[in-house]
VOBA-1610 file (N, C-alpha, C; in pm, whole numbers, padded with zeros to 5 digits, always signed):
BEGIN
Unk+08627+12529+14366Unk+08660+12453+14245Unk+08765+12348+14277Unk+08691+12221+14233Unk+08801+12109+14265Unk+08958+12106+14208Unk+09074+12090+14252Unk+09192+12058+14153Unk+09197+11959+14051Unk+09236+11988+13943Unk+09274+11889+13813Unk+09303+11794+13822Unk+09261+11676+13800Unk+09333+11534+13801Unk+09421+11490+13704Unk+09522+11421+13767Unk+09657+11353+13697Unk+09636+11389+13563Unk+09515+11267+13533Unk+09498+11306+13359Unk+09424+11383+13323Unk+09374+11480+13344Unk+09352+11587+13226Unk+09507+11687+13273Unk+09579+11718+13337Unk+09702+11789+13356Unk+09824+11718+13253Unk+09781+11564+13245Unk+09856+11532+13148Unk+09815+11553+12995Unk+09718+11600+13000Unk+09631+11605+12882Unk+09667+11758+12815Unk+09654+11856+12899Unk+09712+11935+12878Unk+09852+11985+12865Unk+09902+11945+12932Unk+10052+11914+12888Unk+10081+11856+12720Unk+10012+11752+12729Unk+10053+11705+12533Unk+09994+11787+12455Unk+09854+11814+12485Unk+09842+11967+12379Unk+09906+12065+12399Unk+09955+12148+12476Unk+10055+12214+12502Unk+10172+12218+12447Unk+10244+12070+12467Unk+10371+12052+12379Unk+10338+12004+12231Unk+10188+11985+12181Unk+10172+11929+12004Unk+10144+12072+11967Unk+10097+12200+12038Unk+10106+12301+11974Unk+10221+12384+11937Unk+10341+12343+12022Unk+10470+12434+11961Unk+10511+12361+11896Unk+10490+12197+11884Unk+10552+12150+11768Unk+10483+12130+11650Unk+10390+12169+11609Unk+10312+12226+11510Unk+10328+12345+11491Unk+10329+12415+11556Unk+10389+12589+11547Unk+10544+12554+11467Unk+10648+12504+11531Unk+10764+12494+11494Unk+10771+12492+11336Unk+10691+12330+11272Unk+10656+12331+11136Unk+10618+12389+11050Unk+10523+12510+11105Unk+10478+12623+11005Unk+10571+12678+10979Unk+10647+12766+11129Unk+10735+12876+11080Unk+10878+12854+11003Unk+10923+12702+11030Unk+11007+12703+10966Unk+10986+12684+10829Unk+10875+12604+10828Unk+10879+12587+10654Unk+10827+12695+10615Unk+10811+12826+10634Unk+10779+12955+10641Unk+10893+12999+10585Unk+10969+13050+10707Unk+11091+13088+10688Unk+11210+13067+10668Unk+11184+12959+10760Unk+11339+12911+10720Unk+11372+12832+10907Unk+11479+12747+10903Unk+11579+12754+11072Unk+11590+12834+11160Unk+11663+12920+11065Unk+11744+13065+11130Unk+11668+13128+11157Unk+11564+13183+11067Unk+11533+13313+11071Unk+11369+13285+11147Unk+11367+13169+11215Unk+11275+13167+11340Unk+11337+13139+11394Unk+11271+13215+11533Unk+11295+13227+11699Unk+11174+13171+11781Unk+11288+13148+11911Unk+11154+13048+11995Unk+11045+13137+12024Unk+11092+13295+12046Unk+10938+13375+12095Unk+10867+13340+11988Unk+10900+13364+11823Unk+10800+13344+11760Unk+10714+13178+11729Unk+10783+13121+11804Unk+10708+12969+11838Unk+10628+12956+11884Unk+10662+13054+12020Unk+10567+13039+12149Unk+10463+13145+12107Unk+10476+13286+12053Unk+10360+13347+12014Unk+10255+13284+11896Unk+10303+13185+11775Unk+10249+13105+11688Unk+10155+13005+11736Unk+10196+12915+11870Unk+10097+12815+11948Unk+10047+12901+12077Unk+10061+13005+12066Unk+09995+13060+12228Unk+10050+13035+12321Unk+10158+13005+12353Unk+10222+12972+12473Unk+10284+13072+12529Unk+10314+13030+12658Unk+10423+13116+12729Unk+10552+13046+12693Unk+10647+13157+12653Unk+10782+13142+12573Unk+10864+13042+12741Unk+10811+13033+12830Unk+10910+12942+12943Unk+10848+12795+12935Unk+10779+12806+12844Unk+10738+12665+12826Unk+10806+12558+12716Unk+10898+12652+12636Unk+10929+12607+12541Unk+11076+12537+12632Unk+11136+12560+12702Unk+11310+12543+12781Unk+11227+12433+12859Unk+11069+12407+12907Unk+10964+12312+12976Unk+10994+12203+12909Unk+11003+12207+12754Unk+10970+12052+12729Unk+11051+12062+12672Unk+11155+12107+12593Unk+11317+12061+12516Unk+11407+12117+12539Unk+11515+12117+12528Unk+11647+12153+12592Unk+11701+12288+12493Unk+11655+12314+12376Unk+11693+12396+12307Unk+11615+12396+12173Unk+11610+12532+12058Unk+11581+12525+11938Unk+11628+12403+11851Unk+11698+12355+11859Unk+11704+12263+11773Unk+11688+12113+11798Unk+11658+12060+11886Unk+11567+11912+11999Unk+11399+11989+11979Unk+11422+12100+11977Unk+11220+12157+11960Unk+11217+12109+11802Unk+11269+12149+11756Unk+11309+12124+11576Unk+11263+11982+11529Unk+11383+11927+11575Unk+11377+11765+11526Unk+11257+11686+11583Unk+11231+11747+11669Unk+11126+11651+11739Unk+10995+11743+11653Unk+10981+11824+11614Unk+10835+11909+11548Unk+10829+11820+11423Unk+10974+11789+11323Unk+10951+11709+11183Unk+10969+11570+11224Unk+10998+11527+11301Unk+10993+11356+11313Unk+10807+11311+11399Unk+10772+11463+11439Unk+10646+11430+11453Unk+10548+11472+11344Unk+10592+11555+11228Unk+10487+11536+11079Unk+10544+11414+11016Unk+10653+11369+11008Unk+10697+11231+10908Unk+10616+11136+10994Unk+10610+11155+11112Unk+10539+11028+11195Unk+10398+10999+11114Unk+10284+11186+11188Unk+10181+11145+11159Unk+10126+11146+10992Unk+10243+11163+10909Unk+10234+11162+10756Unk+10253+11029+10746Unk+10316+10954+10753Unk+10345+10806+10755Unk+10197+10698+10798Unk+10189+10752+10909Unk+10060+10669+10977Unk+09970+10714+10876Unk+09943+10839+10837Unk+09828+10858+10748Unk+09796+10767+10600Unk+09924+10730+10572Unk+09960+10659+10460Unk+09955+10524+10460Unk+09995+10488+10545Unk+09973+10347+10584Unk+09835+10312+10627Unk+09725+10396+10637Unk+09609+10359+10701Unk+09520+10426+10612Unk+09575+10468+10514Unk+09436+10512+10401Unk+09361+10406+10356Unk+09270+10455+10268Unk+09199+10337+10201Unk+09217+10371+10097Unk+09206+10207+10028Unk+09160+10101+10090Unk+09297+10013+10128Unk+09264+09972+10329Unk+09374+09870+10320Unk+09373+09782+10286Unk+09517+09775+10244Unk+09582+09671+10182Unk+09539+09512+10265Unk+09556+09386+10126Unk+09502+09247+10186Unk+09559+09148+10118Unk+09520+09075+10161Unk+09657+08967+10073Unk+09788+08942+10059Unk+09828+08892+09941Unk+09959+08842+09920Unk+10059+08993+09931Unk+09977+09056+09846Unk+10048+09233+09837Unk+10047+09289+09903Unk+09976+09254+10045Unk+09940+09392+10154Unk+10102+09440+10210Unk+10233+09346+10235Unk+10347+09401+10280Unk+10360+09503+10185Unk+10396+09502+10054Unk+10468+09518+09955Unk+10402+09679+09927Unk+10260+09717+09958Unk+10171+09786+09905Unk+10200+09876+10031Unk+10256+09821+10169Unk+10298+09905+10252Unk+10396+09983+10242Unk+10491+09920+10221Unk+10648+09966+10203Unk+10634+10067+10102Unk+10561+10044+10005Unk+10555+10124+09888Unk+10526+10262+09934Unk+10408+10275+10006Unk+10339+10403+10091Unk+10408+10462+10153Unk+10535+10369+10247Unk+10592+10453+10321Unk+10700+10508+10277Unk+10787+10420+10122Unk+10837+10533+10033Unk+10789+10680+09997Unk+10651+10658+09919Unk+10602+10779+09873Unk+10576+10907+09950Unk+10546+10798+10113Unk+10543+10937+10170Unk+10642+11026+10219Unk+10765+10952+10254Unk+10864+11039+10271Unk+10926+11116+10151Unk+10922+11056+10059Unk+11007+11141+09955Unk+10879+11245+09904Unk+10763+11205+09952Unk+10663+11318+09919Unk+10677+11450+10043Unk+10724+11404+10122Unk+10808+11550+10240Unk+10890+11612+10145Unk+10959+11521+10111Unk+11086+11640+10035Unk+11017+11722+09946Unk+10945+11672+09843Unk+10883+11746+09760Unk+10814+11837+09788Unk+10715+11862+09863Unk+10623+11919+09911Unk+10663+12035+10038Unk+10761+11966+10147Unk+10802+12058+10213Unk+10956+12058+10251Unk+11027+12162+10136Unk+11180+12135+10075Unk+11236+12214+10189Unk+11177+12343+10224Unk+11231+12431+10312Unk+11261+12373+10456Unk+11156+12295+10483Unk+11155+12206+10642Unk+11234+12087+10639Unk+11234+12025+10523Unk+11294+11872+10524Unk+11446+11905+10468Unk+11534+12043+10461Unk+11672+12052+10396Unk+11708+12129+10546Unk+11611+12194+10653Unk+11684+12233+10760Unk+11690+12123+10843Unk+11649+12003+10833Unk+11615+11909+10902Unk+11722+11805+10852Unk+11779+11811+10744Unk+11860+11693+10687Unk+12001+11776+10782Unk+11990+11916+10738Unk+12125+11952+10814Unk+12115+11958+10909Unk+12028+11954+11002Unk+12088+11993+11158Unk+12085+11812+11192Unk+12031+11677+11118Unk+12077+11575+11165Unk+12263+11586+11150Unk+12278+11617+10989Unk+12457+11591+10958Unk+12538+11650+11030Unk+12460+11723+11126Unk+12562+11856+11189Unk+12601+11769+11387Unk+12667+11840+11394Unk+12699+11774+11552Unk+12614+11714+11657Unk+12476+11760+11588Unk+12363+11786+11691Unk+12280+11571+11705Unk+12309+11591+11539Unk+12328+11383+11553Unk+12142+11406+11518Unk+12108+11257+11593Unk+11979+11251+11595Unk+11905+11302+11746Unk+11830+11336+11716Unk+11755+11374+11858Unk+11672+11296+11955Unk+11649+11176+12028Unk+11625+11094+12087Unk+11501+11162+12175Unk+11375+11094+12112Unk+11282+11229+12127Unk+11096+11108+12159Unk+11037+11104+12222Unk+10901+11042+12173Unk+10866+11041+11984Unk+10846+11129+11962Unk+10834+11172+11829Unk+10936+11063+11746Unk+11041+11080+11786Unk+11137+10996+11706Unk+11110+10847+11721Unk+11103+10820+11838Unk+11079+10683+11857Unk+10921+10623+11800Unk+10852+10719+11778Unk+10741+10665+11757Unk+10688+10654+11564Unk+10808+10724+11488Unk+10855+10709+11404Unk+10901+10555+11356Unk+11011+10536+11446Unk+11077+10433+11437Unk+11019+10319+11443Unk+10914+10292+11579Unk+10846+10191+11559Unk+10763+10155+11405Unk+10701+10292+11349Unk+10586+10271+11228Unk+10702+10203+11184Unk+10802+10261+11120Unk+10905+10198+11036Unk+10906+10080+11044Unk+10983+10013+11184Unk+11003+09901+11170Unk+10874+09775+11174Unk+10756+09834+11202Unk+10683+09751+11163Unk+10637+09738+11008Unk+10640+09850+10879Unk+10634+09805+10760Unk+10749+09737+10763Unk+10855+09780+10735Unk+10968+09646+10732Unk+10926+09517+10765Unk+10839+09464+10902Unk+10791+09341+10915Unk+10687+09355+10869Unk+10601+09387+10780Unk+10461+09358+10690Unk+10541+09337+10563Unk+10622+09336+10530Unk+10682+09342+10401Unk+10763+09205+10359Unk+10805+09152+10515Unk+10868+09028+10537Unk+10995+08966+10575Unk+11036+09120+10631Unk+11183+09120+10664Unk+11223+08993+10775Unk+11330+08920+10744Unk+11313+08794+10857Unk+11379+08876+10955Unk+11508+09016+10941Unk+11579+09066+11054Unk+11561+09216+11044Unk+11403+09255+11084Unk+11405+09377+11151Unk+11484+09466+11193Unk+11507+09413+11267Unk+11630+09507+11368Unk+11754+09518+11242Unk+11799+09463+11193Unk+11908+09494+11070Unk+11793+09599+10992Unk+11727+09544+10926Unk+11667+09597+10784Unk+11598+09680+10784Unk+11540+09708+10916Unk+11489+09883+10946Unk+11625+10030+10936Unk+11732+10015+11028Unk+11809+10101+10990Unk+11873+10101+10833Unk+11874+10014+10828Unk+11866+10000+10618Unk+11769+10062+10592Unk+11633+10057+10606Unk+11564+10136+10545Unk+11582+10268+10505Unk+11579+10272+10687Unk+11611+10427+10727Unk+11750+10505+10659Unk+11812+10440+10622Unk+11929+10468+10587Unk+11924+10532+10407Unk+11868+10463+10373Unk+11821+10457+10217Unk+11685+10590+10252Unk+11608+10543+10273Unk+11485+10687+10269Unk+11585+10793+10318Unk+11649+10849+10469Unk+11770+10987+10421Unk+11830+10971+10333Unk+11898+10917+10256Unk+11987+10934+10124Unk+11921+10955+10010Unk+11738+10954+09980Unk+11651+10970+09886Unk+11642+11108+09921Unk+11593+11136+10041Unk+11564+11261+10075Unk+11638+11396+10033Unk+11766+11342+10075Unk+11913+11420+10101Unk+11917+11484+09918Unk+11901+11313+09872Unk+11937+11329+09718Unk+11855+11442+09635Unk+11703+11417+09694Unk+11584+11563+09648Unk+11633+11684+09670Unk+11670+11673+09760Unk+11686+11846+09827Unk+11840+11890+09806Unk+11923+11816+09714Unk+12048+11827+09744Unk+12070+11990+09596Unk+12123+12109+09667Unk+12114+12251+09640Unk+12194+12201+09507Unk+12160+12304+09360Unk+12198+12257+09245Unk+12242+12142+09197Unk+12205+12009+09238Unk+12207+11882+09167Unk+12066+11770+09217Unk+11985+11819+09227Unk+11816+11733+09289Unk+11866+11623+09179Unk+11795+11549+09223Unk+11832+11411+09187Unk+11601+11385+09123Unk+11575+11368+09044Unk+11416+11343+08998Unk+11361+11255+09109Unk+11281+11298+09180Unk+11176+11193+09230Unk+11143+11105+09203Unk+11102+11077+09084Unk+11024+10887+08979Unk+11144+10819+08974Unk+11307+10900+08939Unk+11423+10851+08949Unk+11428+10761+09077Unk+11476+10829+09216Unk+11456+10768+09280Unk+11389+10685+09390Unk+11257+10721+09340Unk+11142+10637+09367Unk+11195+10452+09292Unk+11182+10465+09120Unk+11236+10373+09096Unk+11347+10301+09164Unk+11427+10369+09162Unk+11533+10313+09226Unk+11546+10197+09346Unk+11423+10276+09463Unk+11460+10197+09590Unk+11287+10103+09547Unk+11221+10143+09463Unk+11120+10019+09440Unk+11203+09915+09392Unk+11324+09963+09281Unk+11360+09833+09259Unk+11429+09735+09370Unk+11481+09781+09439Unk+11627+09759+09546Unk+11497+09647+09654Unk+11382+09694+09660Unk+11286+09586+09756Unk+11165+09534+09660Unk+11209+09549+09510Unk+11125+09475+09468Unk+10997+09441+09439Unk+10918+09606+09428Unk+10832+09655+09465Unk+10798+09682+09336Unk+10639+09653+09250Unk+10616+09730+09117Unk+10563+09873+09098Unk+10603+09959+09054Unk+10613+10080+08991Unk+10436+10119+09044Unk+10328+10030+08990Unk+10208+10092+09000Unk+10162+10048+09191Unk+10235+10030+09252Unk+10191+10023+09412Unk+10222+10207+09435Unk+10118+10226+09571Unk+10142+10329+09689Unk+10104+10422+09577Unk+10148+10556+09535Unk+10091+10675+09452Unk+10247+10689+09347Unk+10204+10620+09230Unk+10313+10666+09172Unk+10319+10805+09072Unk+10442+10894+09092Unk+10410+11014+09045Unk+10380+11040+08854Unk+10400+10918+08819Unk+10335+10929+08676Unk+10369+10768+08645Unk+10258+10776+08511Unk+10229+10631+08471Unk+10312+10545+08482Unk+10432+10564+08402Unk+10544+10418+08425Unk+10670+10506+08495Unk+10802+10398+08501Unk+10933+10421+08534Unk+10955+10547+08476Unk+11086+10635+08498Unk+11138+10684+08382Unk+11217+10617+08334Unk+11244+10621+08162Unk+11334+10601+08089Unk+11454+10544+08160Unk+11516+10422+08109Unk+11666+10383+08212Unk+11658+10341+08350Unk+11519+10313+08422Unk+11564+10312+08527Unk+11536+10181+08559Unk+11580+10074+08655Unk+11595+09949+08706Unk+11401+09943+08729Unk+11358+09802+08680Unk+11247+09808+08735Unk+11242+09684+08786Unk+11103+09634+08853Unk+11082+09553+08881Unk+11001+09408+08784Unk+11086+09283+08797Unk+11183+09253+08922Unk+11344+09240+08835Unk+11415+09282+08963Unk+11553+09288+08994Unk+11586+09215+08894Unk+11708+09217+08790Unk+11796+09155+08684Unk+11873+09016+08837Unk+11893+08980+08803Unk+12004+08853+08886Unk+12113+08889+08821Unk+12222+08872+08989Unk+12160+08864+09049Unk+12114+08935+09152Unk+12058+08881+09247Unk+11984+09010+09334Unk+11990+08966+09438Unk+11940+09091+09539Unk+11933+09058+09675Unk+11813+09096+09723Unk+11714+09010+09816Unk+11606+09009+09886Unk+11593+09051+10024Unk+11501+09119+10075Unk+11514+09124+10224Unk+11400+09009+10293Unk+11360+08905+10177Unk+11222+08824+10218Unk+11311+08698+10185Unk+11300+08618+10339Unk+11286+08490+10292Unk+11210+08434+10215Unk+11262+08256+10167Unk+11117+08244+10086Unk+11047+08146+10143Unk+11084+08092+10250Unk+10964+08003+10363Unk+10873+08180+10408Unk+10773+08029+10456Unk+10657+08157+10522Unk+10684+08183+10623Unk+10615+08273+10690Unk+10665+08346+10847Unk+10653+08253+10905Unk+10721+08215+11034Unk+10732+08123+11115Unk+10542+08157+11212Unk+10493+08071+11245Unk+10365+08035+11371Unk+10421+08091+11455Unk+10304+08196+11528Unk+10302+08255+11652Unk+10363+08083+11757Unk+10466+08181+11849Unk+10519+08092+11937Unk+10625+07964+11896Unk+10658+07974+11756Unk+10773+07909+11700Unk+10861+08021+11700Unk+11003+07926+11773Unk+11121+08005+11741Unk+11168+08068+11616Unk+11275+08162+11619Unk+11336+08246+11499Unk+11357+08159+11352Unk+11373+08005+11399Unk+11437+07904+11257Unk+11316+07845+11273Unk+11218+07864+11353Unk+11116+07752+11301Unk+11090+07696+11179Unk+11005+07590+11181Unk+10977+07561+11035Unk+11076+07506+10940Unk+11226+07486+11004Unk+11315+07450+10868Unk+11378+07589+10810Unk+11354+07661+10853Unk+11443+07777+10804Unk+11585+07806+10830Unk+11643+07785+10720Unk+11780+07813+10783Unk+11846+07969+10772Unk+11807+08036+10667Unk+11856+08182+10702Unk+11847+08246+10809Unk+11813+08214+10911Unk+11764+08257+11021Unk+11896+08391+11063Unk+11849+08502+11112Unk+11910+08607+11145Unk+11988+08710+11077Unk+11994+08618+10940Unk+12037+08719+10832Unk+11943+08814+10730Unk+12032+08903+10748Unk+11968+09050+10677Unk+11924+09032+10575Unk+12028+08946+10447Unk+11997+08909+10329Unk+11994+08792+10268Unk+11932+08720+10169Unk+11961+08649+10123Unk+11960+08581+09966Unk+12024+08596+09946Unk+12069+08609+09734Unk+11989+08504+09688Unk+11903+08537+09584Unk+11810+08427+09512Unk+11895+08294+09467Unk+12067+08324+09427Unk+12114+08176+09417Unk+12120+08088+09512Unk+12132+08158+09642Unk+12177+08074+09719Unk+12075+08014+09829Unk+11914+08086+09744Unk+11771+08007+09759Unk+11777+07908+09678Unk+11808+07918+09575Unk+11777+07837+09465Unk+11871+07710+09494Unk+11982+07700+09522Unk+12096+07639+09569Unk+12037+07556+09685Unk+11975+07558+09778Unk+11981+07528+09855Unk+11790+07465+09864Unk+11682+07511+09759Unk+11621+07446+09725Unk+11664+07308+09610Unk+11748+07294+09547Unk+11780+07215+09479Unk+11827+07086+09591Unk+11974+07134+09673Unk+11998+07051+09766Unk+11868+06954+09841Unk+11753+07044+09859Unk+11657+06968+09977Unk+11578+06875+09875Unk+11583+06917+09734Unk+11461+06801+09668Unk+11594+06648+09603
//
């Protein structure tokens, strides 16, 4: 019998490591953090328990990397349902999706996404992981379908705002309503209420809708995206590199040019 080649050994290897981190996800949102252990990881995906110290450094890098790989492939799923999005709305109809789906983790899986909020707040930080990074990219590319001129700023904004939605769901005797802050960060990017899956017909009662009272702040320029192979200001753009930019001081500065 011939030996295995490169790639199917690598092949096995990633199923190998997508089964304990799928294992990981059951049992904790099962049980709980604590009250799973790596044997019962490794007996959950079939593995040999020395495989688990094989691909992460400890229970809790196996952890973070098992839920930043369901937010991943929950995210991608969302962003690629049908029907995709086209047109003028296709950013906007993104961003929206990738709201619903994270704050639809919290909802749906409270037990996994509140051991997961704490072991980020805790010493352990973020976990610098494939999984994570491949997260990050989906992210920052809705951010650029949506029209962000500075990515790199307005993705960790994102990110920053979706944990603090999350945090806010799951937060032990004071949850904060879902449609609450769903509204909320639709309003903050300007997004209408009936995009992505909204959890009932309108806003609730009181809450900011769309669009924004003035004044406000945008993460969309209002020139069009610059042509493949034009620089960052192409086109006459002068906001160039900034995160934000306040509808007066569009308006201001369209007045100046006519």
């Amino acid at each position: 019998m011939s030996p295995r080649s490169a790639s199917v050994n690598e092949e096995l290897r990633r199923r190998s490591r997508e089964r304990l981190l799928q294992a990981t996800v059951e049992l904790v949102g099962e049980r709980g953090f604590e009250a799973t252990t790596l044997g019962d990881i490794a007996d959950r995906a079939g593995s040999a328990r020395g495989l688990i110290s094989y691909y992460f450094a400890g229970k809790r890098q196996l952890f973070q990397s098992a839920v930043h790989r369901l937010m991943h492939l929950t995210l991608d799923e969302a962003l690629g349902r049908a029907p995709e999005p086209a047109g003028t709305e296709a950013g906007n109809e993104q961003l929206a999706r990738a709201i619903d789906a994270i704050l639809g983790l919290a909802v749906d899986r409270p037990v996994l996404m509140r051991a997961h909020m704490a072991g980020i707040l805790q010493q352990e930080g973020f976990v610098q992981c494939p999984e994570q990074q491949r997260l990050a990219v989906l992210l920052q590319q809705t951010i650029e379908r949506y029209g962000s001129p500075d990515p790199d700023t307005d993705y960790p904004l994102l990110r920053a705002l979706l944990m603090g939605a999350v945090v806010a769901v799951l937060l032990p005797g004071a949850p904060m309503p879902v449609a609450r802050l769903r509204a909320e960060l639709f309003a903050r990017y300007e997004l209408e209420w009936r995009l992505g899956r909204p959890p009932q017909e309108a806003p609730p009662a009181g809450a900011r809708q769309m669009p924004v009272q003035q004044p406000s702040v945008t993460l969309r320029a209002p020139a069009p995206p610059p042509q493949h192979g034009a620089g960052c200001c192409g086109g006459g753009t002068t906001a160039c590199g900034l995160p934000f930019e306040t509808r007066e001081s569009a308006e201001a500065a369209g007045a100046a040019e006519s």
